[in-house]
C-alpha positions in Angstrom: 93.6 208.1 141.7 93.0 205.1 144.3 90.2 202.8 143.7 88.2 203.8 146.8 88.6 207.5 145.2 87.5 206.1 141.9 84.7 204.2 143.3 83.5 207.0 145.5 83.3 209.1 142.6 80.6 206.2 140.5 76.9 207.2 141.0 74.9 204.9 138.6 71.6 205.8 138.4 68.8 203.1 137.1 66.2 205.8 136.6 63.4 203.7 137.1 60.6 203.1 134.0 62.7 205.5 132.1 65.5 204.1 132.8 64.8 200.8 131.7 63.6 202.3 128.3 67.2 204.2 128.0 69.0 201.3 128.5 67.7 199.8 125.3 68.7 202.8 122.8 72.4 203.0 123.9 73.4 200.9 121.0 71.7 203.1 118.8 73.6 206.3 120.4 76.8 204.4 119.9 76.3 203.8 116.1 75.3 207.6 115.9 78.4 208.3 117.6 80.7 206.7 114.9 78.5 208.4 112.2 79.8 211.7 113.8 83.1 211.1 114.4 84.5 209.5 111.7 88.0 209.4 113.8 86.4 206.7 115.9 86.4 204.2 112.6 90.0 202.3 112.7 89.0 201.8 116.3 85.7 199.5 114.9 87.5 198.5 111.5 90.3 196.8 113.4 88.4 194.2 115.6 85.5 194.0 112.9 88.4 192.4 110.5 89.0 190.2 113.9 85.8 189.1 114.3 84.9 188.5 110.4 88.1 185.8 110.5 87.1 184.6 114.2 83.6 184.3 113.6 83.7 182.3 110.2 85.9 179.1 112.2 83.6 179.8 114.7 80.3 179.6 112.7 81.4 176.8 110.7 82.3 174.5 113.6 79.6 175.4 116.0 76.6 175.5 113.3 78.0 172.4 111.7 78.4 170.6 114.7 75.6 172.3 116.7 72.9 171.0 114.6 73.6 167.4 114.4 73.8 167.9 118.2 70.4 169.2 118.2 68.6 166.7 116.2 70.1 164.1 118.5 69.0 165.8 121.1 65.3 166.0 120.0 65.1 162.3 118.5 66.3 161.3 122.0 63.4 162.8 123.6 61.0 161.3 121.2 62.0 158.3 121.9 62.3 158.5 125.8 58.9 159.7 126.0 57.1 156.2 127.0 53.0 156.9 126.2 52.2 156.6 122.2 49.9 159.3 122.6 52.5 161.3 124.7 55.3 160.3 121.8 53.2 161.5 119.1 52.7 165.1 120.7 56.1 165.3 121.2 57.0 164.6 117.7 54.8 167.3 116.5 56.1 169.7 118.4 59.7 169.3 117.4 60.1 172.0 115.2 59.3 174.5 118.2 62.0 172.3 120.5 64.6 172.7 118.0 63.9 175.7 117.2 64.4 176.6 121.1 67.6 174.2 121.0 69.2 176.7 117.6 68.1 180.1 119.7 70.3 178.4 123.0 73.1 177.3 120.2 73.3 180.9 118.5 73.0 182.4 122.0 76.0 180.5 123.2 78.1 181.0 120.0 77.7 184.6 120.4 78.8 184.6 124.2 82.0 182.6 122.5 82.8 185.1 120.1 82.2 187.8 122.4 84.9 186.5 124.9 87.8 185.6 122.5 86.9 188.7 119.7 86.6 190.5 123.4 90.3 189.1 124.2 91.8 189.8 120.6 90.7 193.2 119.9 91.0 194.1 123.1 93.7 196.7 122.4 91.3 198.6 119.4 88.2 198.3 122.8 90.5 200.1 125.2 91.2 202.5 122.9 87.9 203.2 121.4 86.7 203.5 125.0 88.5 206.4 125.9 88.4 208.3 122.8 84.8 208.3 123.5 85.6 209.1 127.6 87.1 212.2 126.7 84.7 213.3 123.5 81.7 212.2 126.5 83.4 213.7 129.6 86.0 216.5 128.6 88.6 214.0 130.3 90.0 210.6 131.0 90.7 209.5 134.2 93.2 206.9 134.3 95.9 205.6 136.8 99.2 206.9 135.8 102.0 205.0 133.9 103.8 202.1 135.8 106.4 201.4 133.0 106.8 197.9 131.4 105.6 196.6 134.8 102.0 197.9 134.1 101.8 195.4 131.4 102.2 192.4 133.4 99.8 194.4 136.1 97.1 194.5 133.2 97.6 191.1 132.6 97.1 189.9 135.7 94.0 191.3 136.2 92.7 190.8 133.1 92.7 186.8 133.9 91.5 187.2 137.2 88.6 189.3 135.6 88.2 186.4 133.2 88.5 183.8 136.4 86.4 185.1 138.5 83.5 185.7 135.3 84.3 181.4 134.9 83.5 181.3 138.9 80.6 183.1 139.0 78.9 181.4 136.2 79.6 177.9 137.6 78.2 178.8 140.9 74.9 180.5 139.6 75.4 178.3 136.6 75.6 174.8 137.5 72.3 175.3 139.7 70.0 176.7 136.9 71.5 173.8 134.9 70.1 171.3 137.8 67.2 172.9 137.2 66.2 171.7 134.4 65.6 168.6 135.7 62.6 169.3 137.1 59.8 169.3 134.5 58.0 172.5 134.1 58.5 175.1 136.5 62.5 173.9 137.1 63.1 174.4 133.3 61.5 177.7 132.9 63.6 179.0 136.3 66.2 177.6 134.3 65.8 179.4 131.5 65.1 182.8 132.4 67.8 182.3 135.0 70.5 181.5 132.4 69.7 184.4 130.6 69.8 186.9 133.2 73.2 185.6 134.0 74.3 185.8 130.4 73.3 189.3 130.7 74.9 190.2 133.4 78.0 188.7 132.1 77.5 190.1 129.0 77.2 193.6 131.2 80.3 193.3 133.4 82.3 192.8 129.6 80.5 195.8 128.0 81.5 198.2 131.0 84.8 196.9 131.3 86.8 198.9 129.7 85.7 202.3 131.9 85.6 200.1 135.0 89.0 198.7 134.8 90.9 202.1 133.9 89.8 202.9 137.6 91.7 200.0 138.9 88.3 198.3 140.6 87.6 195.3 142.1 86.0 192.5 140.2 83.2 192.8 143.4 82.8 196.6 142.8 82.2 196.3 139.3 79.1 193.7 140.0 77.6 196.2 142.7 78.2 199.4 139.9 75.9 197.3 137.1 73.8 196.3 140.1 73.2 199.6 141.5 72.3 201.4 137.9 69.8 198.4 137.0 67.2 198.7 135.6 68.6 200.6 132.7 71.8 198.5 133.0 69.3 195.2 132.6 67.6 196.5 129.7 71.3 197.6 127.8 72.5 194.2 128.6 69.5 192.0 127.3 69.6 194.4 124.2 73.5 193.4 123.7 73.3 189.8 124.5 70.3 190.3 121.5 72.6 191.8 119.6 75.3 188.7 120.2 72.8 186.1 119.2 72.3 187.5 115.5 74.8 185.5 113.4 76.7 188.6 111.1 75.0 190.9 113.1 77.2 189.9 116.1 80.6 190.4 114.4 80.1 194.2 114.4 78.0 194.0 117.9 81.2 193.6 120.0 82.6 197.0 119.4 79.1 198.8 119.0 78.6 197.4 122.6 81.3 198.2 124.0 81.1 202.1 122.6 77.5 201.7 123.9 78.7 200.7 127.4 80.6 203.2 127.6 78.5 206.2 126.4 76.3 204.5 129.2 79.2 204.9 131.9 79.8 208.8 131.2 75.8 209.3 131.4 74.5 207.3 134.1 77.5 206.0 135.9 80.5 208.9 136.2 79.8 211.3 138.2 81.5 214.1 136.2 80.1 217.1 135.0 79.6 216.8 131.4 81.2 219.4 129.1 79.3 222.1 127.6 78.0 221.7 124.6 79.8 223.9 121.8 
């Protein structure tokens, strides 16, 4: 199948109010998923070993180094503030800026874990994905084999997936981060701003494994998430959520991805579903 074929063929649908509300229990259908078919388990066991080893270096370094980095942060302010009156509000709201500082920290921990648990148990995610294509769909559609040269092929795109991710957040990235330095109104554009993005991110990783089997372009895959919003917004803030927990996270990445891709063979593929037995 070509990728105009395979991209003819995607129909997401955002569904509207309930579509929104759907978005947000796709997680949930995932874990009933693996509660039905127990088959599905090495597939989860296999990166959740990854992610337990990955995410205790992670956690150490990052918490440990995160939190000295955030009281620096907040003393700093405290004492740039000029006004006494102005320096002692400040200081008493502290505790609710670092608490804001650790919820950005965890946040951005949890986007690191996703992309290099994402990278190393990438072989268990493929696999997981279609087992749960065919048990969703009745088939798998996937480009035929291209012999050892389809490794290098899968390679390839695989960093230019990753490359073009890096671009994209720098250039809707670096702006929000100007943002910020205008008091007020610039940090709260910021903020909401830097979270859609992570989303979306956090979206293009989570469909990626059904995507990619269908050989599409990096700019086809943005207008498929775009196009099935606003259910795909509402499973992507849920999954970013679901990142930010610290232990939570480390079994998040393949829930997520099975999650993405229940949501792919309902409201993306436009295959007729099998009956049910």
């Amino acid at each position: 199948m070509t990728k105009l074929d395979a991209s003819k063929r995607l129909k997401p649908r955002g569904g509207g109010l309930p579509g929104l509300l759907l978005g947000f229990s796709y997680p949930l259908r995932a874990l009933r998923l693996f509660q039905k078919h127990k088959s599905l388990w090495p597939y989860v066991i296999g990166p959740l070993v990854i992610n337990i080893l990955l995410g205790g270096v992670l956690y150490s370094l990052g918490i440990w180094s995160g939190l000295k980095l955030v009281n620096r942060w907040t003393q700093q302010l405290i004492n740039w503030v000029g006004p006494a009156w102005l320096d002692t509000v400040i200081e008493f709201l502290s505790p609710v800026i670092q608490g804001g500082l650790i919820v950005v920290l965890l946040v951005v921990l949890g986007l690191v874990l996703l992309q290099f648990g994402g990278i190393l148990g990438s072989p268990f995610y493929g696999q997981l994905s279609e087992k749960i294509e065919i048990l969703q769909a009745g088939k798998l559609d996937a480009p035929p084999s291209m012999g050892a040269g389809a490794i290098v092929i899968d390679i390839w795109r695989a960093l230019m997936f990753e490359l073009k991710k890096l671009l994209l957040l720098a250039a809707i990235g670096l702006p929000l981060l100007l943002g910020n330095l205008i008091p007020g109104v610039g940090t709260l554009v910021a903020t909401i701003g830097g979270i859609t993005l992570a989303s979306l991110l956090v979206c293009l990783d989570m469909f990626d494994a059904p995507l990619e089997r269908r050989r599409l372009k990096f700019r086809q895959k943005l207008g498929i998430v775009f196009r099935a919003l606003p259910a795909s917004g509402s499973f992507a803030l849920v999954c970013l959520g679901l990142f930010s927990i610290p232990l939570m996270n480390l079994l998040a990445i393949p829930l997520c991805v099975a999650a993405g891709t229940l949501f792919f063979c309902d409201r993306i593929l436009s295959a007729t579903p099998p009956p049910a037995s």
